[in-house]
C-alpha positions as CSV (number, residue, x, y, z in Angstrom):
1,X,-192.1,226.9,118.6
2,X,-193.8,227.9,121.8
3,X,-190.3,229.3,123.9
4,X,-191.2,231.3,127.0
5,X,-189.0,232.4,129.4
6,X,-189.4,234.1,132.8
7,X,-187.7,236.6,135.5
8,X,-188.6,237.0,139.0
9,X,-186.9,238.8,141.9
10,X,-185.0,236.0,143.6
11,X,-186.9,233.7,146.1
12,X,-184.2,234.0,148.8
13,X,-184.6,238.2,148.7
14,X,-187.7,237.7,148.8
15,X,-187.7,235.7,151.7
16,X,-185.4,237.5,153.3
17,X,-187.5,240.8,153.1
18,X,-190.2,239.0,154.7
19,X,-188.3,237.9,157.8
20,X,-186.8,241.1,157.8
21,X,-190.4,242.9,158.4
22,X,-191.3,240.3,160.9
23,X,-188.1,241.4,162.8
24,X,-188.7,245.0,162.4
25,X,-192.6,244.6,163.6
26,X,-190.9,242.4,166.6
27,X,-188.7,246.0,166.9
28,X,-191.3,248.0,166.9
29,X,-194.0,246.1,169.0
30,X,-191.1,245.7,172.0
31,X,-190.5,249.9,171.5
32,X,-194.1,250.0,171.7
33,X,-194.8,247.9,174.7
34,X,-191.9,249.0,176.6
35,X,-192.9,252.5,175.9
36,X,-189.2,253.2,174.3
37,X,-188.2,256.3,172.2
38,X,-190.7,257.8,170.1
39,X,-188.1,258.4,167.5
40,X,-187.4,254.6,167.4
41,X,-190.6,253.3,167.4
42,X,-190.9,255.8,164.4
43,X,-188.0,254.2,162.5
44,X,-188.9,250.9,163.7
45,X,-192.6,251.4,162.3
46,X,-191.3,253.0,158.5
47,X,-189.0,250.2,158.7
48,X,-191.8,247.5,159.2
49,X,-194.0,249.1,156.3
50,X,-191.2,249.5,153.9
51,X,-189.9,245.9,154.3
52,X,-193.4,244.7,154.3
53,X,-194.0,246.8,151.3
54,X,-190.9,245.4,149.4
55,X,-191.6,241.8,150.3
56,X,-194.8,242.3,149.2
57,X,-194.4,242.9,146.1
58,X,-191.3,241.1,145.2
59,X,-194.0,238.1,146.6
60,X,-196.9,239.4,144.2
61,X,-195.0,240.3,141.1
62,X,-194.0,237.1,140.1
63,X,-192.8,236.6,137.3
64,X,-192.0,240.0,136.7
65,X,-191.2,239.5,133.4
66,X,-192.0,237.0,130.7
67,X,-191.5,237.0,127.4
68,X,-193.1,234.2,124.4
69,X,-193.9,234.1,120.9
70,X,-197.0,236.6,121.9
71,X,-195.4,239.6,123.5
72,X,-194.1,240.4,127.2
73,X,-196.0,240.4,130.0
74,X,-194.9,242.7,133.4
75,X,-196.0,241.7,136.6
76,X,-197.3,244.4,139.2
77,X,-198.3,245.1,142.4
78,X,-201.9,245.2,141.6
79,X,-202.0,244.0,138.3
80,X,-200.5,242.1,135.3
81,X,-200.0,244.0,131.7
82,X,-199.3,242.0,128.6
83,X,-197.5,244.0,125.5
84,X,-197.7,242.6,122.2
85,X,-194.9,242.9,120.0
86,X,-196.2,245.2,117.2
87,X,-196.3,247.5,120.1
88,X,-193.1,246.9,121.3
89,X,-190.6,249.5,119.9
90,X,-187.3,248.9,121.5
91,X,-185.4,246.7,123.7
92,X,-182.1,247.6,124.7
93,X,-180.1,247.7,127.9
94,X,-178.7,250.5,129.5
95,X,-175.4,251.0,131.5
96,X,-175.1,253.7,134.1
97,X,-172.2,255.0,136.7
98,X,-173.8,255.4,139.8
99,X,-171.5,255.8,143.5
100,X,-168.4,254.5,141.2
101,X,-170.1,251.2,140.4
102,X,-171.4,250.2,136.8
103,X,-175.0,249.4,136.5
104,X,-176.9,247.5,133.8
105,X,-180.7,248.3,133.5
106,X,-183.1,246.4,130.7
107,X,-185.3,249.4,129.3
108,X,-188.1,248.4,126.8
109,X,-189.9,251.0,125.1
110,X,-193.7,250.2,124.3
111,X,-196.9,252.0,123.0
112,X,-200.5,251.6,124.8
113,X,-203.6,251.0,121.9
114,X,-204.2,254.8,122.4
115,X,-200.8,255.4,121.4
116,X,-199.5,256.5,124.6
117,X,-195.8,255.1,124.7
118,X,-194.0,253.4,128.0
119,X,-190.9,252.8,128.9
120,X,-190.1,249.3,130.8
121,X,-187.3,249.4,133.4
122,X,-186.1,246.4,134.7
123,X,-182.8,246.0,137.3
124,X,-180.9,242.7,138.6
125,X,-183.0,242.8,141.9
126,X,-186.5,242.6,139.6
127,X,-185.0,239.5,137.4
128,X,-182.6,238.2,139.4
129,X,-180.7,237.9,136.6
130,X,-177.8,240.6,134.6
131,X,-179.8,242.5,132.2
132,X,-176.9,242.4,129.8
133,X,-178.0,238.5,129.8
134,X,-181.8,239.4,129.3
135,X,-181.7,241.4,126.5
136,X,-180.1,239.2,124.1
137,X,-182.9,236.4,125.4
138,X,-185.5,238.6,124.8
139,X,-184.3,240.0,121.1
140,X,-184.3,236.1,120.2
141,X,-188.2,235.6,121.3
142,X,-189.6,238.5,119.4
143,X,-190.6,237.7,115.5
């Protein structure tokens, strides 16, 4: 049985991070130009890189997670790591209070080949899916 199933952040969060940047450039270019508030063009200018930042990697990481018959493999910024399943301790998903509203968070727990160990997190914004729905998937695919 060769199952594999993927997670990515959202394609329309994605996109809208990257017109968001573009907007916040066009912010910070006019402040620039029209020689506005320093402390604007400041904001304006974090708030380019950050959205640029985000976009990027919600555009780079893709898929973020995917899981077959061989292990799971996390997509980075700069790289992609693949974790077999003998080295896979734990999968399990964990629920937190934060500002009055429940969160569910997908935490795997791994070990490198020199034994140092890792822990995964994964949110709804990284799989644009409820965690508490990936686990289960994920459980099923390992031997």
């Amino acid at each position: 049985m060769n199952d594999t199933r993927e997670w990515s952040p959202a394609a329309g969060l994605v996109i809208t991070g990257w017109v968001s940047a573009a907007a916040a450039a066009v912010w910070c270019g006019a402040l620039v130009v029209t020689g506005g508030d320093p402390a604007g063009t400041l904001l304006a200018g974090v708030a380019t890189v950050g959205l640029g930042v985000a976009a990027g990697f919600g555009s780079r990481a893709r898929p973020r997670l995917r899981v077959d018959a061989d292990g799971l493999t996390v997509g980075g910024f700069l790289r992609t790591q693949h974790h077999p399943w003998p080295l896979v301790q734990d999968v399990r998903v964990l629920r937190v209070h934060r500002w009055g509203r429940a969160t569910s968070l997908l935490e795997v727990d791994t070990v490198t080949t020199d034994g140092a160990e890792r822990l995964l997190v994964f949110g709804r914004l990284e799989l644009a899916a409820d965690p508490e729905d990936v686990a289960p998937e994920v459980i099923a695919l390992r031997p």
